[in-house]
N, C-alpha and C positions, 0 to 999 in steps of 0.2 A: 496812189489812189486806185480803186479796181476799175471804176467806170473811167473814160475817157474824158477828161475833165481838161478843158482848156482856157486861158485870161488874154483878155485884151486883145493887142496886134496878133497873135500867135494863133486865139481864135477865129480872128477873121481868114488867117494865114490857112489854116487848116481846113474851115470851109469850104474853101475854094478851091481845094486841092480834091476834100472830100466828096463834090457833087462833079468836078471833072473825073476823078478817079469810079467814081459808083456809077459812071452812065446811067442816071437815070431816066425812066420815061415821062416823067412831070414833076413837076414840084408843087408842093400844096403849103401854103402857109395859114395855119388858124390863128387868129389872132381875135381878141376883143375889140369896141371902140376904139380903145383910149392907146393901147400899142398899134394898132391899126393907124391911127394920126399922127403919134408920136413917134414908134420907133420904127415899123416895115420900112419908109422909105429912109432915114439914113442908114439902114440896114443893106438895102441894096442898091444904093449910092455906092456902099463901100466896097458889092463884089465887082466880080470879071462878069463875064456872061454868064447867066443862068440858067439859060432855055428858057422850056415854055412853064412857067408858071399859074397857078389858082391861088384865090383867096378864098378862105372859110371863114366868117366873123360870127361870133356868136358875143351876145352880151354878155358884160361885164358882173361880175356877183356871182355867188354859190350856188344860184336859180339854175346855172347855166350846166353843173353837175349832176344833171338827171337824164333818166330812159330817154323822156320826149325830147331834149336837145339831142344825145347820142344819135336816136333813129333819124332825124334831120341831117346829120353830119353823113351817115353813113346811105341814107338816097342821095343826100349832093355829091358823094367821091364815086356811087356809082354811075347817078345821070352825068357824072364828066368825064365818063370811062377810066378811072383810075382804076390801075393795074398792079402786078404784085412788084411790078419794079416803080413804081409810085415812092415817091420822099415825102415825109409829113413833115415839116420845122413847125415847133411850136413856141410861137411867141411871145409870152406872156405871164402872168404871172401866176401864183401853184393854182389858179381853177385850169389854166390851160395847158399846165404841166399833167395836172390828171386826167384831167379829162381827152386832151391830145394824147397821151400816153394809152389809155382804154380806148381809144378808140383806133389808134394803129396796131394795137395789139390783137382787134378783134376782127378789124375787117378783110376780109379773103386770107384769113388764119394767119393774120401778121405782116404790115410791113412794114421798112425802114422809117426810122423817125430819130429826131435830134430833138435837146431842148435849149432856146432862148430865154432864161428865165429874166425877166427884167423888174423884178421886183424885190428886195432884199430878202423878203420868204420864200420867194422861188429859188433864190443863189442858194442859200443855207438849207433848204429845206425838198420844197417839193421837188424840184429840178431832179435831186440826185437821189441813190437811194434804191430806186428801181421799183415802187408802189404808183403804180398808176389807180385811177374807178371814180368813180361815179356817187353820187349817193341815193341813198330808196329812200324817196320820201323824209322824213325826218331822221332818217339814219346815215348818217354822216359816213362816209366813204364803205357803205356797205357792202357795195359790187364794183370788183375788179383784179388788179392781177399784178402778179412780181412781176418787173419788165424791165429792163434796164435799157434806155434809148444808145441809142449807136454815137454818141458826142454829146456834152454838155457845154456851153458856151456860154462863158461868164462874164459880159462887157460894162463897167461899172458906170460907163457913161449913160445907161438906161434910167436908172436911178435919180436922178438930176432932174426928172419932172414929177417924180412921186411927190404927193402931198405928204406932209407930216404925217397921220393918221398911218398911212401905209408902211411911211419909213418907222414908225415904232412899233407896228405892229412886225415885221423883221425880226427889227431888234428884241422882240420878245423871244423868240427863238434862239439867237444867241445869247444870249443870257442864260438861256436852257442847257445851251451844250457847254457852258461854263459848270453850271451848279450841279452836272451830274458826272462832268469827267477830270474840269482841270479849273484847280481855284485861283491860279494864278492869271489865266485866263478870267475867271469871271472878275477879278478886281479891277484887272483893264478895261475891261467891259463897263463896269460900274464909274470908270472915270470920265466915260463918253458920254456927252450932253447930246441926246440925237437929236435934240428940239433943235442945235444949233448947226450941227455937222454930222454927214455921214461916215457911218464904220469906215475906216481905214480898208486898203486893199487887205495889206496882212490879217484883218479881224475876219473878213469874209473866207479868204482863204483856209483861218483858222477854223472856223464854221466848219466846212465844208470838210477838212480833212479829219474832222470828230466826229461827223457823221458817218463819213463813209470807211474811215478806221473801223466803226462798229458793224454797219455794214457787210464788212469785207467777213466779220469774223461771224456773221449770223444775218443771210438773205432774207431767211423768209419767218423771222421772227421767230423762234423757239425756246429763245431765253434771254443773251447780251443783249440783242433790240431795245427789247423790250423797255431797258432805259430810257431812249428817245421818249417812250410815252411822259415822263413825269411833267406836270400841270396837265395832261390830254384828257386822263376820266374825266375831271369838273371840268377843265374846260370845253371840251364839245359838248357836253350838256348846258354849259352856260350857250354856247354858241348857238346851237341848236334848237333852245326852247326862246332864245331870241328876237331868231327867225323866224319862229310862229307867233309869236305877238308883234309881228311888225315892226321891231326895232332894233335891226340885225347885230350884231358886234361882228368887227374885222377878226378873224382867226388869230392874230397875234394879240388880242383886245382880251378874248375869250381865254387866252391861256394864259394870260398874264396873270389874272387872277384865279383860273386853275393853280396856276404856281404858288399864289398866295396862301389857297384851301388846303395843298398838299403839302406846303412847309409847315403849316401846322398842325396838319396827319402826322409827318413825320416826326413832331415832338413825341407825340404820343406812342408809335407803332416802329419807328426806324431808330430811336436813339439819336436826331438829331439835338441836339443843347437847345435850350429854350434863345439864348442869346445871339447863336447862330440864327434861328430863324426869325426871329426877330429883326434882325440886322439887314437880312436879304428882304422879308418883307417891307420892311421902311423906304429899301431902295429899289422894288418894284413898284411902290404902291406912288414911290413920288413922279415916276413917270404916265401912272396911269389911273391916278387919284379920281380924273373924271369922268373914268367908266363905270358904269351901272349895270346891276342884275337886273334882270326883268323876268315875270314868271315866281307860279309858287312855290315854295319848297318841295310838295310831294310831287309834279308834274315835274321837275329835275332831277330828283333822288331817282323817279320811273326810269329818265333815262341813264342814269347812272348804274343804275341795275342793267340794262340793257346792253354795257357797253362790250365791245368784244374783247377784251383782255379779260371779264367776269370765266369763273368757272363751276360748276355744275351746286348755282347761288350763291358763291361766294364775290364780296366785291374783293377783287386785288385790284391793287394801284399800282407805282413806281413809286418811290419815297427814297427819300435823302439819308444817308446813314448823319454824314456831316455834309459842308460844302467840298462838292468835288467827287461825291462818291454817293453813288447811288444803286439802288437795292429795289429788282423788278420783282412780281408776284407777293407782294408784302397784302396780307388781309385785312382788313378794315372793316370794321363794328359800322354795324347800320346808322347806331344813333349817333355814333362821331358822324360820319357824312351827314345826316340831317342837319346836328350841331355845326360844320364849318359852313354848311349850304347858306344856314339861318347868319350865321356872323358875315360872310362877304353879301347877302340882302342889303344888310345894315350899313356896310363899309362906307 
């Protein structure tokens, strides 16, 4: 793996080798409420001595990915004299992977930071990767930067107080990294009942080593990346226009039926078999049958135009050739997107 990715005992192991070895001048941990109750204190139950430690909390939600949180974050690191040998650990799940991640990348032109993701979409997902930002207003990660934190720390026992909601929205993401690299993968995937039980260690793992295999072979998105996007066009405009009527969807919620809209783009534009998508839809749709669009067609298509992977008007997507193999920059006819927009309305 390129980034420094470590599990379990071996990551706590490593930590504590790591903030002895990097003398730092403070340690700063942001966290949410809900890791703030839950996870900091068995966290540092489990090291040696720390030093002098802070806490940064910011609320919980995507609210918390904008300018006016940032600028708060960065008066509190300076009213506490944080310095460039300052440590950020970020605790929490992918808002605090990003948002911690842009905000050690920006402040006094970078300093060290690690991530805690404790969220099954922070393991697989935000955590690693090395995109940190923010988002502008209803433009969903529209400010920020490549950055790859200095440790990622994968401790599964985090996971154990996630609500369902949380742990499928995860799982939506794995399932992702099934349907665009490896089908043998996504059929295991498809055998996990996560209403009942969470991903196995080796599933997370697996996660994790498909993203950052792609990763490794394309940083700053130029082409292979680009895969990761598929469900992300419709889904961050389902996500997004959500958020503005008030009835948010989880990020894994959102792209779950992004995957839906895009498997059936992909009959149309990538050559997937109508039977294949069909088959993965029935088995998305049964885990997330009682999500809702909200929002009109043209005020989602808007941002769907918007989105950053478009090119000089054109909508490209990610699409699926078959399962397991998928096809970045593929073009997409306006009126199909209105047309999938209008059928997951209905779903």
């Amino acid at each position: 793996m390129p980034q420094k990715i470590f599990f379990e005992q071996e990551a706590l192991d490593d930590f504590s080798k790591y903030l002895k070895d990097g003398n730092f001048s403070r340690v700063f941990f942001l966290v949410d409420e809900n890791t703030h109750e839950h996870c900091l204190i068995p966290l540092l139950q489990e090291l040696a001595e720390i030093g002098e430690t802070e806490i940064l909390e910011v609320e919980s939600g995507e609210e918390s990915k904008s300018v006016e949180v940032l600028v708060q974050l960065w008066m509190a690191l300076s009213e506490l004299n944080a310095d460039r040998h300052t440590l950020l650990v970020n605790l929490g799940g992918g808002v605090i992977s990003d948002l911690g991640g842009f905000l050690a990348g920006t402040y006094l032109r970078g300093i060290s930071f690690v991530n805690f993701p404790t969220t099954i979409l922070s393991q697989v997902d935000a955590s690693v990767g090395g995109k940190t930002g923010i988002n502008l207003e209803h433009l969903k990660n529209r400010i920020g930067l490549f950055l790859e934190p200095d440790r990622v720390y994968v401790i599964n026992s985090f996971l154990n107080t996630l609500p369902l909601e949380e742990k499928r929205s995860g799982y939506a993401e794995m399932l992702k990294h099934g349907l665009i690299t490896d089908k043998e993968y996504w059929v295991g995937l498809c055998a996990l009942d996560i209403t009942k039980e969470l991903p196995s260690h080796e599933m997370i793992k697996r996660s994790i080593e498909i993203k950052t295999s792609v990763v490794e072979k394309d940083f700053r998105e130029s082409g292979l990346r680009k895969i990761l996007n598929f469900g992300h066009t419709l889904g961050h405009a389902l996500e997004t226009v959500s958020h503005e009527e008030g009835e948010p969807l989880l990020h894994g919620e959102a792209i779950a039926l992004g995957m839906i809209g895009e498997l059936m783009l992909s009959t149309h534009f990538a050559g997937l078999s109508e039977k294949s998508a069909q088959q993965a839809i029935k088995k998305i749709s049964s885990f997330f049958e009682d999500v809702e669009v909200v929002g009109d067609t043209d005020r989602l298509f808007e941002v769907v135009r918007q989105d950053k992977k478009n090119h000089e008007g054109h909508i490209l997507m990610t699409l699926l050739n078959e399962i397991g193999t998928a096809q970045p920059d593929v073009e997409v006819s306006e009126t199909a997107v209105r047309d999938v927009l209008k059928q997951l309305q209905a779903w």
